[in-house]
BAFI-3210 file (N, C-alpha, C; in Angstrom, 3 decimals, decimal comma, padded with zeros to 6 digits):
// residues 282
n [1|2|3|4|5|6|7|8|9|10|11|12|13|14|15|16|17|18|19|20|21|22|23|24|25|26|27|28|29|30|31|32|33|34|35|36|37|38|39|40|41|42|43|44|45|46|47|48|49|50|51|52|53|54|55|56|57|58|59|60|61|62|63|64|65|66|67|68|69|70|71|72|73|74|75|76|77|78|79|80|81|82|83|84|85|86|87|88|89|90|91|92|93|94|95|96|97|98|99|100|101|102|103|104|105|106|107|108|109|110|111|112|113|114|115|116|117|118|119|120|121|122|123|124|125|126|127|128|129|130|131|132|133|134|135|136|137|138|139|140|141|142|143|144|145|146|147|148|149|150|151|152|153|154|155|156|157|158|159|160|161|162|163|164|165|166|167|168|169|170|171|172|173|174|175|176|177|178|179|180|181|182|183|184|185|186|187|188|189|190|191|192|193|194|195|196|197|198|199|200|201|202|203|204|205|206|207|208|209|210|211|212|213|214|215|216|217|218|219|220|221|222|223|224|225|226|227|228|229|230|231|232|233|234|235|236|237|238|239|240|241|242|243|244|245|246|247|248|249|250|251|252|253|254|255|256|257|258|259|260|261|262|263|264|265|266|267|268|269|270|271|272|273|274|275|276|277|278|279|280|281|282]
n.u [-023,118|-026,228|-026,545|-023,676|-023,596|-025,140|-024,042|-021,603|-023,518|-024,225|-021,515|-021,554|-022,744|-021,259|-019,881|-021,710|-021,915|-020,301|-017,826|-015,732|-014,627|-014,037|-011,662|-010,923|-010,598|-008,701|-006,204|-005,762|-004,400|-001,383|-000,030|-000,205|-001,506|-002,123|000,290|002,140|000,442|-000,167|002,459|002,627|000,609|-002,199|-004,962|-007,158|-010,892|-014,253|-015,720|-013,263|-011,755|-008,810|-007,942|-007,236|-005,947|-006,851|-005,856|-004,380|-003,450|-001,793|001,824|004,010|004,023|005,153|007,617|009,157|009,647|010,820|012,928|013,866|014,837|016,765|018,712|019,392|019,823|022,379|023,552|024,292|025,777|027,950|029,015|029,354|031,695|033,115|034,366|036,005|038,037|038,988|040,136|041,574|043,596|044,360|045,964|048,052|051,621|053,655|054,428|053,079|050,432|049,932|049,443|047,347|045,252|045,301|044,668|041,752|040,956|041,207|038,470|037,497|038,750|037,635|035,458|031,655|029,996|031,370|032,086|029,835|029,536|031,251|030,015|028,266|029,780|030,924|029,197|027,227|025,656|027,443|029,619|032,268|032,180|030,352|031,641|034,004|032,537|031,381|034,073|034,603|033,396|031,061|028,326|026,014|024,764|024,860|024,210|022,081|022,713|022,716|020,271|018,817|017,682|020,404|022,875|022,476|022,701|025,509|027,187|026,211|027,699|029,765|030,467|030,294|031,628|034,176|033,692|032,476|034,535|036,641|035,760|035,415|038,243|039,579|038,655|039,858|042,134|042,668|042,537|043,372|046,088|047,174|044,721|042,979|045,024|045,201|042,554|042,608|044,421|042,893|041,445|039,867|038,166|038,956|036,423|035,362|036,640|036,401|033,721|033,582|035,106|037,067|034,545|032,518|034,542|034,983|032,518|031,790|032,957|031,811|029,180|029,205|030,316|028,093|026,015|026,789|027,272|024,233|022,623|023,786|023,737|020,255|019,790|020,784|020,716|021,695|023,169|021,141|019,497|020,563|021,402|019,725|016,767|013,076|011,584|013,180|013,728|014,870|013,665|014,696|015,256|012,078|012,165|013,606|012,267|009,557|010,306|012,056|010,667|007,569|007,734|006,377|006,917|005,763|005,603|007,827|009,225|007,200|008,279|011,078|010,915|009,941|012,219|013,767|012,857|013,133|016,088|016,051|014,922|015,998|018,611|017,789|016,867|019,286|020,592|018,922|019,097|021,977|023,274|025,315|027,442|029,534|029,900|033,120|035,005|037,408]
n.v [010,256|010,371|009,959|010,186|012,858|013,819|012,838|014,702|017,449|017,223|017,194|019,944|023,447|024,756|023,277|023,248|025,689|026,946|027,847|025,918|024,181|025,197|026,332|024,029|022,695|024,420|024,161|021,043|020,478|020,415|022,331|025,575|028,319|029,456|030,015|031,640|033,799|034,582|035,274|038,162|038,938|038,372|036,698|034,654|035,467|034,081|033,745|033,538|035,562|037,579|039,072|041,181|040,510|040,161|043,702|043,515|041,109|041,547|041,302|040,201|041,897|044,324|043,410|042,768|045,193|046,319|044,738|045,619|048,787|048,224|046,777|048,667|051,413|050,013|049,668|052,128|053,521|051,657|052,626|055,394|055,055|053,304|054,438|056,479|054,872|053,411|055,029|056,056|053,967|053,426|055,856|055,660|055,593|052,973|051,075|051,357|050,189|047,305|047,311|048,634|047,484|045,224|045,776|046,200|043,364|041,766|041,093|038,953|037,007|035,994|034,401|035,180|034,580|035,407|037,984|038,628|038,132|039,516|042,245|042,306|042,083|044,396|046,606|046,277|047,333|047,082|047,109|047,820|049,962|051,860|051,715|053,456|055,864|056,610|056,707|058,652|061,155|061,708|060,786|060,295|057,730|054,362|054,061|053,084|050,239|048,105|045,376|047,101|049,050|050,506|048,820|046,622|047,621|048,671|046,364|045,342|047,381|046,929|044,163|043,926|045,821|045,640|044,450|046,211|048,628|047,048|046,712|048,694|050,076|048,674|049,454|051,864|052,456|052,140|054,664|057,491|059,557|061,946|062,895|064,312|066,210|067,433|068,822|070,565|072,492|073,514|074,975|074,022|073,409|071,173|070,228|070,120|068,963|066,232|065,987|065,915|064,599|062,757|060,733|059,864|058,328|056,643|055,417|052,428|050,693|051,375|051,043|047,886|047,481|048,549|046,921|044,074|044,342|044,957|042,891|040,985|042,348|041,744|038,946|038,566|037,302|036,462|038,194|040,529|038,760|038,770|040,635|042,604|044,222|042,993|044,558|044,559|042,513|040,837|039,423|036,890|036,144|035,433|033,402|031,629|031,406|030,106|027,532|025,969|027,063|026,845|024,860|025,160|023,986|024,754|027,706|028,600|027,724|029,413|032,300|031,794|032,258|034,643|035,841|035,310|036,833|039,406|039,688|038,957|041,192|043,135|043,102|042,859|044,712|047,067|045,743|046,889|049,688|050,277|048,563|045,519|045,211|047,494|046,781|046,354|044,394|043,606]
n.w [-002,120|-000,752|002,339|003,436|002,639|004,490|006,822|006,571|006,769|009,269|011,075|011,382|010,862|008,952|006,924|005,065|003,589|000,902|001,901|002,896|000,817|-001,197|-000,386|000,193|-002,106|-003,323|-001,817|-002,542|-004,569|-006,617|-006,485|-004,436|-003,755|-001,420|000,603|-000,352|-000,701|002,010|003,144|002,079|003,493|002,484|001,508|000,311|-000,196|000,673|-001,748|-003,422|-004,330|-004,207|-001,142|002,024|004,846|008,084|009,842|012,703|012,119|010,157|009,737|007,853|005,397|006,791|008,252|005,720|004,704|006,752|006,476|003,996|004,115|006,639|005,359|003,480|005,185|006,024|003,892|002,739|005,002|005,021|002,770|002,960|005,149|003,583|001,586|001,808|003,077|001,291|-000,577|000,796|001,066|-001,066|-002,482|-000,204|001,185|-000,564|001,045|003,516|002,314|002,299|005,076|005,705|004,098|005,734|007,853|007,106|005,604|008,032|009,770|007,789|009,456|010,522|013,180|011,893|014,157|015,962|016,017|016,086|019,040|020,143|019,789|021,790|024,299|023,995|023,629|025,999|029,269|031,060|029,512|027,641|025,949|027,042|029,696|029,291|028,217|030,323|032,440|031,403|031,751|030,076|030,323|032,274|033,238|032,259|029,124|026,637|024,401|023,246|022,037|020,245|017,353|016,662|017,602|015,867|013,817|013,926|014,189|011,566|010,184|010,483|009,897|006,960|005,602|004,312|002,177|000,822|000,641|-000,730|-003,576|-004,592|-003,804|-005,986|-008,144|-008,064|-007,581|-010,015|-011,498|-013,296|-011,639|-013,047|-013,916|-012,545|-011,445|-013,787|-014,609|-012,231|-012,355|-014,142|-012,829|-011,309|-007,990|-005,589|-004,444|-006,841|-008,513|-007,229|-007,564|-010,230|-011,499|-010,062|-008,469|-010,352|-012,099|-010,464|-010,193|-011,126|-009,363|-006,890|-007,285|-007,474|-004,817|-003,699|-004,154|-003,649|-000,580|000,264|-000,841|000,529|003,067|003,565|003,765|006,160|009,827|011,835|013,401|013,652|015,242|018,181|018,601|018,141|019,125|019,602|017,320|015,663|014,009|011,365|007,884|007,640|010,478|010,533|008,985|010,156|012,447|011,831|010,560|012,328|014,805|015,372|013,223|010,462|008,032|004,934|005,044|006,151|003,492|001,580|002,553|002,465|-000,506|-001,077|000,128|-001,597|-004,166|-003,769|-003,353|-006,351|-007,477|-006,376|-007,936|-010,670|-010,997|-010,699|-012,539|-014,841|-013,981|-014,101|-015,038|-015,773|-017,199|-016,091|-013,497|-011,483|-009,757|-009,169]
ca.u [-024,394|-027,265|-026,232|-022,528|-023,336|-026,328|-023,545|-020,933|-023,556|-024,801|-020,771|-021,138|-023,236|-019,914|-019,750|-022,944|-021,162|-018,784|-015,891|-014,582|-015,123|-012,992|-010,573|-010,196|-009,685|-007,387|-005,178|-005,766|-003,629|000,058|000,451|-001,528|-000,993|-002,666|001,262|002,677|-000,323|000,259|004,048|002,453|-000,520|-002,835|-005,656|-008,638|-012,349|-014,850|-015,527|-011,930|-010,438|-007,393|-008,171|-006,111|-005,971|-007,248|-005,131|-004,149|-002,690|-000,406|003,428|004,970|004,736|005,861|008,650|009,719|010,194|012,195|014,498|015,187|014,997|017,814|019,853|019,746|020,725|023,723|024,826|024,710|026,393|029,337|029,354|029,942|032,911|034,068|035,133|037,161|038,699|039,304|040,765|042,951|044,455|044,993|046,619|048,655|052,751|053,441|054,811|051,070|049,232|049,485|048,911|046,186|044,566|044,997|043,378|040,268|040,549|041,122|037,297|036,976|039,423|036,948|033,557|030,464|029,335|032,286|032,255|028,285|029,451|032,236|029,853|027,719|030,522|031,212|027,819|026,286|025,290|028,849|030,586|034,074|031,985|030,026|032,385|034,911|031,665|031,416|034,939|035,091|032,428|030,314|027,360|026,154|024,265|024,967|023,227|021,146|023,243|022,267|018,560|018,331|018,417|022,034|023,599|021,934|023,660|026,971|027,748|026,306|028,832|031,571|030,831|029,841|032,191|035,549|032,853|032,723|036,085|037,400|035,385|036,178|039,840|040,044|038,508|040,405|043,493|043,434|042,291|045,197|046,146|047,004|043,362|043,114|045,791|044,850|041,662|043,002|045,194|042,232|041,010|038,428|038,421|038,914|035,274|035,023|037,672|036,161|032,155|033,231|036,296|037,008|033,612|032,251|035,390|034,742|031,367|031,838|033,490|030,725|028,236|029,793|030,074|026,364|025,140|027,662|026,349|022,938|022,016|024,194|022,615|018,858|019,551|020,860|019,656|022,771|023,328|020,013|018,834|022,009|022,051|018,432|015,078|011,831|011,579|014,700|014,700|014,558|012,867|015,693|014,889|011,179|012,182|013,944|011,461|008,507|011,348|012,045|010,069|006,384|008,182|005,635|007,964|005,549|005,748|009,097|009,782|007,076|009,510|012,313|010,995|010,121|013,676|015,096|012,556|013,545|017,078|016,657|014,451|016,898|019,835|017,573|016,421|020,597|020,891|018,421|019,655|023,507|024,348|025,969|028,755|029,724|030,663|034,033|035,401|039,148]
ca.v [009,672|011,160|009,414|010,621|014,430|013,870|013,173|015,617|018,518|016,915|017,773|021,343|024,042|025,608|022,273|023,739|026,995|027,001|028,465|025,344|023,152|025,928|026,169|021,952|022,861|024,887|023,267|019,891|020,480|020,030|023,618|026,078|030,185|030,825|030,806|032,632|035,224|034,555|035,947|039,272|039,566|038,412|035,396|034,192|035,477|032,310|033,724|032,848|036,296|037,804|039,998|040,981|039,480|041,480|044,312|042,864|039,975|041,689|041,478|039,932|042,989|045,023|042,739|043,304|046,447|046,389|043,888|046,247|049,517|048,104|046,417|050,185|051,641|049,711|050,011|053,587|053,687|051,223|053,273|056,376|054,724|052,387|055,268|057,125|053,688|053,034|056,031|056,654|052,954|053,373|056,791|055,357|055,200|051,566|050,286|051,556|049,808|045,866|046,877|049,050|046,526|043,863|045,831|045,985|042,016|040,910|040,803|037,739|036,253|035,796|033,875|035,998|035,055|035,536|038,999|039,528|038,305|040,937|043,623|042,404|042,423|045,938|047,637|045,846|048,272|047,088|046,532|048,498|051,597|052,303|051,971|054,722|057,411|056,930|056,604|060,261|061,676|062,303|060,432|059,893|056,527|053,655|054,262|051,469|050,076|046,766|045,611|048,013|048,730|050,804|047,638|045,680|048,680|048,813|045,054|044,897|047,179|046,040|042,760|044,006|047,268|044,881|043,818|047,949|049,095|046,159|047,140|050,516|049,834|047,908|050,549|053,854|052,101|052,298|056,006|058,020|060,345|063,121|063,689|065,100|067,410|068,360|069,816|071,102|073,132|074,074|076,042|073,525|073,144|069,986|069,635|070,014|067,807|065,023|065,233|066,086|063,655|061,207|059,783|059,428|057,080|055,385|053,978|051,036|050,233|051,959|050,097|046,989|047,334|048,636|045,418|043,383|044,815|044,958|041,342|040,337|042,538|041,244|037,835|038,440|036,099|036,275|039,571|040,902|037,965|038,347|042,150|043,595|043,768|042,552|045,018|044,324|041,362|041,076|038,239|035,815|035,665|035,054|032,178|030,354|030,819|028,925|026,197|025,853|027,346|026,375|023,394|025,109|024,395|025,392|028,955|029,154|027,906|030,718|033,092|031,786|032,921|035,923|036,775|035,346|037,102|040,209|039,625|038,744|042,031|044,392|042,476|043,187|046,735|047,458|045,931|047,857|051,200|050,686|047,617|044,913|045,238|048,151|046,238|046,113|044,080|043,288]
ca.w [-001,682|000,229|003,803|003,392|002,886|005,611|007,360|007,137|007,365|010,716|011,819|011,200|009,937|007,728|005,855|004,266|002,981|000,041|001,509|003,399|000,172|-001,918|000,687|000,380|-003,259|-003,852|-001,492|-003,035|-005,944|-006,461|-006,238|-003,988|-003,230|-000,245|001,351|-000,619|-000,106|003,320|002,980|002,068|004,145|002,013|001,404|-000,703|000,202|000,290|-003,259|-003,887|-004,651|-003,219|-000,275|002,754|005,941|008,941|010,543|013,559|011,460|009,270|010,014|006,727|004,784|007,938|008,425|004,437|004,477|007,489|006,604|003,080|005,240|007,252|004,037|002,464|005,559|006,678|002,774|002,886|006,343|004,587|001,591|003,769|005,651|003,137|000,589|002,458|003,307|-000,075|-001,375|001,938|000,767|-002,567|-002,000|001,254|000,189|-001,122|002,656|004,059|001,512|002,659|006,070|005,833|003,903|005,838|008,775|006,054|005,725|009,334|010,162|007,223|009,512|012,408|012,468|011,914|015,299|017,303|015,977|016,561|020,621|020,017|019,836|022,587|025,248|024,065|024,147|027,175|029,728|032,189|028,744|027,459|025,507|028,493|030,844|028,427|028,499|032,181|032,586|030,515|032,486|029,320|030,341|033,652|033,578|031,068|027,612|025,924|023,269|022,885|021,898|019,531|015,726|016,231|018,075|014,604|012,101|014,584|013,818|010,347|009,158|010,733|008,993|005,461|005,120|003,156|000,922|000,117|000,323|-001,773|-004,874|-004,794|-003,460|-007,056|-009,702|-007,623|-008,074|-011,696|-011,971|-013,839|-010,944|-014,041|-014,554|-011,109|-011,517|-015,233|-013,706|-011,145|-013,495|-015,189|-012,169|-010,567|-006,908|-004,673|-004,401|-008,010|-009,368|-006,905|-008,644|-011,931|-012,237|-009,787|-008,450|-011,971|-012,398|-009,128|-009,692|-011,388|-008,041|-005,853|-007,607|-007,617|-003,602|-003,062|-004,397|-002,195|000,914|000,272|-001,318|001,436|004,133|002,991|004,638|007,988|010,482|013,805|014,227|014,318|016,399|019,138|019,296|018,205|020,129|018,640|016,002|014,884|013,469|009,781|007,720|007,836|011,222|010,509|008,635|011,121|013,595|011,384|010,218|013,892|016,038|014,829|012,162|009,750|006,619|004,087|005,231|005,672|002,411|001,077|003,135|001,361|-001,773|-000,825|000,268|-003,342|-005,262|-003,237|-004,058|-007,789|-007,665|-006,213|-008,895|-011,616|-010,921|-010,662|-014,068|-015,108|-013,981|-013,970|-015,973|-015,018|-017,765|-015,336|-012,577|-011,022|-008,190|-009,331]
c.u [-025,048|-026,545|-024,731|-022,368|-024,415|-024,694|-022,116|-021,798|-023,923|-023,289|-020,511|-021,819|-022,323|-019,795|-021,359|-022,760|-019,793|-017,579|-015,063|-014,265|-014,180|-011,914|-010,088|-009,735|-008,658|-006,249|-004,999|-004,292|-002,166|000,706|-000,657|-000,636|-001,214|-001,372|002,219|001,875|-000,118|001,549|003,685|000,512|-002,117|-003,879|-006,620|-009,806|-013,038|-015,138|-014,515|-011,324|-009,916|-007,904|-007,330|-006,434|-006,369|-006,052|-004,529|-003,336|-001,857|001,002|004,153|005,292|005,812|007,426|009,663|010,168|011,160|013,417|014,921|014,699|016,208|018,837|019,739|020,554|021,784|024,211|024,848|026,265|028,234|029,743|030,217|031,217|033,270|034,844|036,144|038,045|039,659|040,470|042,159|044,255|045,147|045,907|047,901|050,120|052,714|053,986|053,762|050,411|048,829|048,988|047,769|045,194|044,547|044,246|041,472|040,048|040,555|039,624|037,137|038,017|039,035|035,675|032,769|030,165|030,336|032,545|030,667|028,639|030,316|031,466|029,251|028,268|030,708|030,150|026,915|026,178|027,096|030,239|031,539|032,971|031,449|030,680|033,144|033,760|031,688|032,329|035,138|034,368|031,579|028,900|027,402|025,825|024,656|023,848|023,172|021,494|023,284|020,545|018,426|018,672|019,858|022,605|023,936|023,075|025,253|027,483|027,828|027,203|029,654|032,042|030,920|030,998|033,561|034,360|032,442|033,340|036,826|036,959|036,074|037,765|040,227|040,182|039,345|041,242|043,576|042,856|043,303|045,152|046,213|045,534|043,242|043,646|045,639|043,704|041,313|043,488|044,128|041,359|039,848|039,054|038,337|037,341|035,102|035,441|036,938|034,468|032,398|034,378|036,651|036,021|032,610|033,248|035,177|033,435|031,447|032,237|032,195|029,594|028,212|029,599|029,012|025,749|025,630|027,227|024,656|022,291|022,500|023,179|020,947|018,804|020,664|020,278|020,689|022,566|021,705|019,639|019,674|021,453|020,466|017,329|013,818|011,554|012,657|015,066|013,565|013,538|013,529|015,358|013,416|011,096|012,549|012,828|010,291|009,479|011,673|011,772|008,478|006,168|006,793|006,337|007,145|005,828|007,039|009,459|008,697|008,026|010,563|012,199|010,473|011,355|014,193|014,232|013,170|014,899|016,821|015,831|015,073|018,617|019,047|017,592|017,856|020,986|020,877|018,680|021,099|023,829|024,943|027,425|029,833|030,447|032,434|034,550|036,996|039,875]
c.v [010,541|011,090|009,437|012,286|014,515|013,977|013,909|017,030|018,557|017,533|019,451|022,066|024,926|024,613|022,542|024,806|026,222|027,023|027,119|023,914|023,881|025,871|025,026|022,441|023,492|024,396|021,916|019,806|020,625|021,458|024,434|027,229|030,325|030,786|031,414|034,046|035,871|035,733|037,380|040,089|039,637|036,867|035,439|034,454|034,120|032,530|033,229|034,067|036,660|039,297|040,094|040,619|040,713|042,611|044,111|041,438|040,279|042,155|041,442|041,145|044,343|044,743|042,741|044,431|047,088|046,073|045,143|047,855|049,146|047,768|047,928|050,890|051,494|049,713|051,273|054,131|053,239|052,023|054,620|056,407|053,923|053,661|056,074|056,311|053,907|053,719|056,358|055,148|052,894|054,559|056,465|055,135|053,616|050,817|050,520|050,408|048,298|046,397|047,738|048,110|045,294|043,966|045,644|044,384|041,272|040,587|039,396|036,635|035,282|035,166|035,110|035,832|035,235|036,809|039,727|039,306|039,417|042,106|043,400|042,405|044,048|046,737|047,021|047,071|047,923|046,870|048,413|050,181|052,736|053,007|053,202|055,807|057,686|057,426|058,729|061,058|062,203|061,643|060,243|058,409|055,447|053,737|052,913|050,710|048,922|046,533|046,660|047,916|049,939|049,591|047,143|046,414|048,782|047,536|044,489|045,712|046,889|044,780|042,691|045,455|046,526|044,800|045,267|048,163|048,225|046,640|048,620|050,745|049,369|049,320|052,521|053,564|052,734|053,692|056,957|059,222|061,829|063,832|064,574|065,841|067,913|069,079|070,551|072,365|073,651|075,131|075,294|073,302|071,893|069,181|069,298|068,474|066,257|064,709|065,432|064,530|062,447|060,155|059,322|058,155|055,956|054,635|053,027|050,138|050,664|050,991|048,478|046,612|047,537|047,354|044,356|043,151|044,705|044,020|040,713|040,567|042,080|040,143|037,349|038,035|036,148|037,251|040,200|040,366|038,407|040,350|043,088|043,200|043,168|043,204|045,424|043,575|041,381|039,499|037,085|035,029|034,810|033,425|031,040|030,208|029,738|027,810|025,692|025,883|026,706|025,259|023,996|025,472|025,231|027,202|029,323|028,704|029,168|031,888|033,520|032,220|033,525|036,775|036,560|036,200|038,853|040,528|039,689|040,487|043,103|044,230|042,913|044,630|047,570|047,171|046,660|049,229|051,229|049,763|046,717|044,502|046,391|047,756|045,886|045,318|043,857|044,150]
c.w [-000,624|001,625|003,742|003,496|003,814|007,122|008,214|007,208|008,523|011,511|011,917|010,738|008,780|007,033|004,668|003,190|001,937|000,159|002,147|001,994|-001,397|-001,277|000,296|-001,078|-003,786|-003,012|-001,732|-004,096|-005,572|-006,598|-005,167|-003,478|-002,492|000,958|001,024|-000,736|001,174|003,825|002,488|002,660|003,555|001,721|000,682|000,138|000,280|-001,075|-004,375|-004,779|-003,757|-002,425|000,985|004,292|006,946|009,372|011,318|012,972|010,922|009,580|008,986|006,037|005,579|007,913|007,139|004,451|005,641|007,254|004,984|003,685|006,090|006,543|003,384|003,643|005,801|004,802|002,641|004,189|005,659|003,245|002,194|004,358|004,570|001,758|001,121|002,646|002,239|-000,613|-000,118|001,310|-000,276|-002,696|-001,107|000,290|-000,004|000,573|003,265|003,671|002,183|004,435|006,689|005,321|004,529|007,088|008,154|006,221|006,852|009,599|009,628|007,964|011,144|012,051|012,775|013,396|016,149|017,188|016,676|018,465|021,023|021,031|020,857|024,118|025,135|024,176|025,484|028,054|030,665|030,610|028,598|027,363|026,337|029,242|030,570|028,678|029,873|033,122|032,408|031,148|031,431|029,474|032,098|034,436|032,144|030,132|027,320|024,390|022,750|022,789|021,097|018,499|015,586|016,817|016,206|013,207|012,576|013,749|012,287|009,476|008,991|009,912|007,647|005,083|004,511|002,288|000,106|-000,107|-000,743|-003,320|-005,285|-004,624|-005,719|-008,135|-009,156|-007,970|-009,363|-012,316|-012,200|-012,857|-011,639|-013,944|-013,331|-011,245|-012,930|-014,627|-012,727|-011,763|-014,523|-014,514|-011,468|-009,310|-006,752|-005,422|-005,855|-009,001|-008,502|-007,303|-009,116|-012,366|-011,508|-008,920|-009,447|-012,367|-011,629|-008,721|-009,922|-009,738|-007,110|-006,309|-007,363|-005,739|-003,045|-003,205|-003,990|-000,704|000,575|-000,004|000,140|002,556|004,540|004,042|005,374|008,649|012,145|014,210|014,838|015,444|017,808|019,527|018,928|019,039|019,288|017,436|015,243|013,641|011,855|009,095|007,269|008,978|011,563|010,134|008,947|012,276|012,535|011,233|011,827|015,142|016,521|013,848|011,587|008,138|005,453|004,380|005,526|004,185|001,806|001,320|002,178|000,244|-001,928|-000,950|-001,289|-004,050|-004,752|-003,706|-005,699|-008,182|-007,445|-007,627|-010,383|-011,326|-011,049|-012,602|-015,120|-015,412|-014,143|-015,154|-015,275|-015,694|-016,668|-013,748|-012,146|-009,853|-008,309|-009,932]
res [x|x|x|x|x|x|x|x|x|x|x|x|x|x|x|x|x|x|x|x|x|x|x|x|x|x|x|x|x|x|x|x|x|x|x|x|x|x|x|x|x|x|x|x|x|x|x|x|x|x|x|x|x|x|x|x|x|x|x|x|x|x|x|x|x|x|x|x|x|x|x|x|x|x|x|x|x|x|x|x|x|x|x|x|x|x|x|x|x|x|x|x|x|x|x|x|x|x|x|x|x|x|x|x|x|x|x|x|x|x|x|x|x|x|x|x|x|x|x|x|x|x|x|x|x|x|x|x|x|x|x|x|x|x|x|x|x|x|x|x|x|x|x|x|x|x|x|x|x|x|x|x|x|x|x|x|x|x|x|x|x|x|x|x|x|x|x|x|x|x|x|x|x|x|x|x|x|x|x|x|x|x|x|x|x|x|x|x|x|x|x|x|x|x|x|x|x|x|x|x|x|x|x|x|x|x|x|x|x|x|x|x|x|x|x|x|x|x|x|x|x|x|x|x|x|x|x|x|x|x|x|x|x|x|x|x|x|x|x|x|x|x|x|x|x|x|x|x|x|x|x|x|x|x|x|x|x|x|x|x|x|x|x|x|x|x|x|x|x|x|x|x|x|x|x|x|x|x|x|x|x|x]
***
């Protein structure tokens, strides 16, 4: 009626304009995108296409590519140390073997956060590692080892590096030690015999542990928070702050499915390129 829109344009001259009248609509409905646009920095014109949010506004995608930027590094990092692990165990005489491995499994025998306060007694500026450089005379003032993204990569491999070594521990085992020494015997060096013959055998296992660590690493939410500085923290953490901090659930649940599509996106893309018949963990 006339004397109904008389008087909502009397509250406003923007109730005159389209865009707050599109706006009402598309959030009317039992579905609506503009937070999962949101979750990548992006929103509806008053025309109602997809355009991106100012400069000064955009974090989410920032914050993405950190959190897998930091899940690639720390699985590289555990890949790096967990093979040598691996192979020193499976190698080790048979009286070695349980108790090298069971230094590998002690960590799952601790809570996650009593290991993330671990590290933060040990890197504080008066903590142990400190005190040992100072102690050694190799530094002169305490170094900054907390608040930062090495604190964040210190702790995350400590926590994620069994979840490497175990895969690979499994598929080295069963590599016929012969082949090694047949090509050895055929005149190939060390280096040789270990890219031509036995890390070709040992991906199924390598693979198997990259995607362990790295789905895992994705959604971290303690450590970062406990031991990194502001641009630390990954988008686990993002998601507790809206759920908790701002109680703006819809956006953390967009969040949330962000991170799974993230996950099911790095799980496919592996399928993809490796297979998942390929897989080893036992």
């Amino acid at each position: 009626p006339g004397e109904d829109r008389a008087r909502i344009l009397a509250a406003g001259e923007a109730w005159g304009t389209p865009a707050p009248w599109r706006a009402i609509a598309r959030a009317a409905g039992p579905v609506a995108d503009f937070r999962l646009l949101a979750t990548l920095d992006l929103k509806r014109d008053p025309a109602g296409d997809i355009a991106q949010v100012p400069e000064d506004s955009r974090i989410h995608r920032g914050i993405l590519a950190r959190t897998l930027w930091i899940s690639a590094v720390a699985t590289l990092l555990c890949l790096g140390l967990g093979y040598p692990v691996a192979w020193l165990i499976a190698t080790a005489p048979g009286r070695a073997q349980p108790w090298l491995l069971g230094a590998v499994l002690l960590p799952f025998w601790t809570s996650l956060i009593v290991r993330t306060a671990a590290w933060m007694v040990l890197l504080q500026k008066e903590g142990i590692v400190n005190a040992a450089l100072l102690g050694a005379g190799l530094v002169t003032e305490p170094l900054p080892l907390l608040m930062n993204r090495f604190a964040v990569l210190v702790a995350m491999v400590h926590i994620l590096l069994p979840f490497m070594v175990l895969p690979i521990l499994a598929v080295v085992r069963e590599i016929d030690p012969r082949l090694a020494r047949a090509a050895a015997s055929l005149g190939a060096g060390r280096l040789r015999v270990f890219l031509r013959v036995l890390l070709p055998l040992s991906l199924p296992g390598i693979g198997a542990g990259c995607l362990l660590v790295f789905v895992q690493a994705l959604g971290f939410y303690v450590t970062p928070a406990l031991l990194g500085g502001p641009n630390d923290q990954m988008l686990a953490w993002l998601i507790g702050f809206h759920a908790n901090r701002t109680v703006d659930w819809g956006m953390a649940a967009a969040l949330s499915v962000l991170l799974l599509a993230a996950v099911a996106a790095v799980i496919a893309l592996y399928g993809r390129l490796v297979g998942f018949e390929k897989i080893r963990t036992t």
